[in-house]
C-alpha positions as CSV (number, residue, x, y, z in Angstrom):
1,X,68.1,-36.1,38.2
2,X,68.6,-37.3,34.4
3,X,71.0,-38.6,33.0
4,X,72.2,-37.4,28.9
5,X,73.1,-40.8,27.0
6,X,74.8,-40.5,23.5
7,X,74.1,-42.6,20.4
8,X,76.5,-45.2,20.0
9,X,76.9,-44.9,16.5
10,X,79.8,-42.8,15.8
11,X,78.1,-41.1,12.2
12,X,74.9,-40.1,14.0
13,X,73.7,-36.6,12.6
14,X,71.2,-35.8,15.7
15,X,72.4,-33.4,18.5
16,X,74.0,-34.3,21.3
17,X,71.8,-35.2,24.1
18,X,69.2,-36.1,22.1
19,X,67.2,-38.8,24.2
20,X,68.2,-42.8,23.2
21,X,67.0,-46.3,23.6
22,X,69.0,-49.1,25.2
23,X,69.1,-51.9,22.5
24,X,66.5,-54.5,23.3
25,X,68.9,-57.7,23.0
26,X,72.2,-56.5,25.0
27,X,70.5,-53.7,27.3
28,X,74.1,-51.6,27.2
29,X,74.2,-49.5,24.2
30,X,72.1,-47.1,23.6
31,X,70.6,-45.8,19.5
32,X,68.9,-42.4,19.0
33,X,67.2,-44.1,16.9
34,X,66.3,-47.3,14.9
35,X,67.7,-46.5,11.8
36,X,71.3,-45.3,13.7
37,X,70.5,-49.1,15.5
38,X,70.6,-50.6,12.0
39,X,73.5,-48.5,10.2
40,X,76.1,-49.6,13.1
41,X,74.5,-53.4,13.5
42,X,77.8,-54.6,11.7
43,X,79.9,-53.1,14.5
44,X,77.5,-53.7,17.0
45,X,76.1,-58.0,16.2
46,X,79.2,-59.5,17.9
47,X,79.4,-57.2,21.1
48,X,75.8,-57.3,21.9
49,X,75.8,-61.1,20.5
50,X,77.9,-61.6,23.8
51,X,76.3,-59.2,26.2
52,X,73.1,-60.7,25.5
53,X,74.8,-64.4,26.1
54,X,76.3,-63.2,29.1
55,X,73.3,-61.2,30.6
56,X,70.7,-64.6,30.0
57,X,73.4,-66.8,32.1
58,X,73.5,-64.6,34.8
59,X,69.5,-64.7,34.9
60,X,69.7,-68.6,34.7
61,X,71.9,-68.2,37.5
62,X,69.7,-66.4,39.6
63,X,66.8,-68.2,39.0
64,X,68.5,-71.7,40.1
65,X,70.0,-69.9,43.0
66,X,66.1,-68.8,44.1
67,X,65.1,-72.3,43.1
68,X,67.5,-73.7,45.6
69,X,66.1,-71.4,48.3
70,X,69.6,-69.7,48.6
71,X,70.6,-66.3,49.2
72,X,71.9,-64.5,46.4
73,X,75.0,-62.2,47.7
74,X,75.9,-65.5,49.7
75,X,76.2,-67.4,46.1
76,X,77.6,-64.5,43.8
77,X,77.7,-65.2,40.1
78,X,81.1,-64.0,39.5
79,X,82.1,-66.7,41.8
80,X,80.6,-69.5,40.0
81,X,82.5,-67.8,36.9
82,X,85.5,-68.1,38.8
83,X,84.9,-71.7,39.6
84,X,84.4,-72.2,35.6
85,X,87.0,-70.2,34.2
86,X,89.7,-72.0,37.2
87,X,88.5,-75.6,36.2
88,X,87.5,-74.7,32.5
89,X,85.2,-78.2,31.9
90,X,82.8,-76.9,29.1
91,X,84.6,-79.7,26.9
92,X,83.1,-82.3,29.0
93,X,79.3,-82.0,26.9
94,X,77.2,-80.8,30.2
95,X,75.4,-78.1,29.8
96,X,76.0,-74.8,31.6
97,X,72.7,-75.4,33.8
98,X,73.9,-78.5,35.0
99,X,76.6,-77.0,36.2
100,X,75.0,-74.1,38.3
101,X,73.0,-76.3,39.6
102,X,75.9,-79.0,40.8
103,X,77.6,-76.0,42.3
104,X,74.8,-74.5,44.1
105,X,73.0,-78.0,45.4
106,X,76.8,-79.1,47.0
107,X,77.5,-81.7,44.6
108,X,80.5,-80.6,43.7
109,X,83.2,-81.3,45.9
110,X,87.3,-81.9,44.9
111,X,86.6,-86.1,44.8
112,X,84.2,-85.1,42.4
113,X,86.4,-83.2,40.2
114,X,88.9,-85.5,40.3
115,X,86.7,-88.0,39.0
116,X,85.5,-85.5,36.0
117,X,89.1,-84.6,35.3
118,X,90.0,-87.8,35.1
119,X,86.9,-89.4,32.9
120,X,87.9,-86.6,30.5
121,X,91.0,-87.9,30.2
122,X,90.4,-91.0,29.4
123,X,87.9,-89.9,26.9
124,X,90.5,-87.7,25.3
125,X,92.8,-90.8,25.1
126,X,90.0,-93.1,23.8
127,X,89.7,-95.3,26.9
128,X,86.6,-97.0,28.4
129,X,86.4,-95.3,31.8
130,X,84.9,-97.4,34.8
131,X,85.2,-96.4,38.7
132,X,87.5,-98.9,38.9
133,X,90.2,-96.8,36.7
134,X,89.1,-94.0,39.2
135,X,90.1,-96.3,42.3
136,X,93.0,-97.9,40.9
137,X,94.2,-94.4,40.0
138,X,93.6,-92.9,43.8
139,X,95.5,-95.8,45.2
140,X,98.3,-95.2,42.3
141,X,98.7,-91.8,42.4
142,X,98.8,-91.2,46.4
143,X,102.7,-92.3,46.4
144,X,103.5,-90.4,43.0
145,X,104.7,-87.1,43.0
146,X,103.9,-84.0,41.0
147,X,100.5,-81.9,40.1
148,X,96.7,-83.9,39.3
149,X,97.2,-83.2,35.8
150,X,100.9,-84.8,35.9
151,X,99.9,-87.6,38.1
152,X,96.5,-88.5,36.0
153,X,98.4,-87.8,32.6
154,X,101.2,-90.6,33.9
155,X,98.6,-92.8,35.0
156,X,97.0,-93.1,31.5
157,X,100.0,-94.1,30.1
158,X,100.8,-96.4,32.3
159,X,97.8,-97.7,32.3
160,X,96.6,-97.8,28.6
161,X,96.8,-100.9,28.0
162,X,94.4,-101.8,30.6
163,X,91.0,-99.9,29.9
């Protein structure tokens, strides 16, 4: 059974049905031709710029996942997206490797993202962070009430002039 694909670009003079070419860098939109490819590249760069982002993550993703001798449908990518977008720590300068492969080895535990979470924070405020500041801040903030965020937000000002 085959399937009829149009050409993405709306201005296209071929027929309807006429057979078409995925784009080599996105793989989702499909060109009669190259010249119909060109004419609607100005519509087309940021879309595909983005699929073609999105499609090399996932196959980084898969390859650390067989790396680690795991089971794919046990580790699904969108869940490691969902772990991402939830905790959203791309401003911390680690790359997006690192942190597939923190999430798939077991490294990455809610101790551990307390610690990051914090360490941000005090690099957002311009503070020397130590494990120390990560102690003190456990003990502190066990008897305060309120959210992490609340709790480690009080505890660098409380705290500033210390680190």
């Amino acid at each position: 059974m085959s399937h009829t694909y149009f050409c993405y670009y709306s201005k296209c003079a071929n027929p309807t049905g006429t057979p078409t070419k995925k784009c080599s860098r996105c793989q989702n939109t499909r060109y009669c031709s190259e010249a119909c490819h060109m004419a609607d590249w100005s519509n087309h760069k940021e879309e595909c710029l983005l699929a073609a982002q999105e499609r090399l993550k996932k196959q980084l993703y898969e390859q650390i996942v067989h790396r680690h001798g795991l089971e794919l449908m046990n580790y699904p990518y969108e869940h490691f997206q969902g772990f991402m977008k939830h905790h959203s720590f791309n401003h911390n300068r680690r790359t997006l490797q690192e942190w597939m492969e923190d999430w798939l080895g077991g490294w990455y535990n809610d101790e551990r993202e307390r610690k990051e979470m914090l360490r941000s924070m005090f690099h957002q405020n311009q503070l020397k962070w130590s494990e120390d500041a990560y102690v003190l801040y456990n003990n502190w903030a066990e008897h305060q009430p309120g959210n992490r965020y609340e709790k480690m937000s009080e505890f660098i000002k409380v705290s500033r002039t210390l680190f």
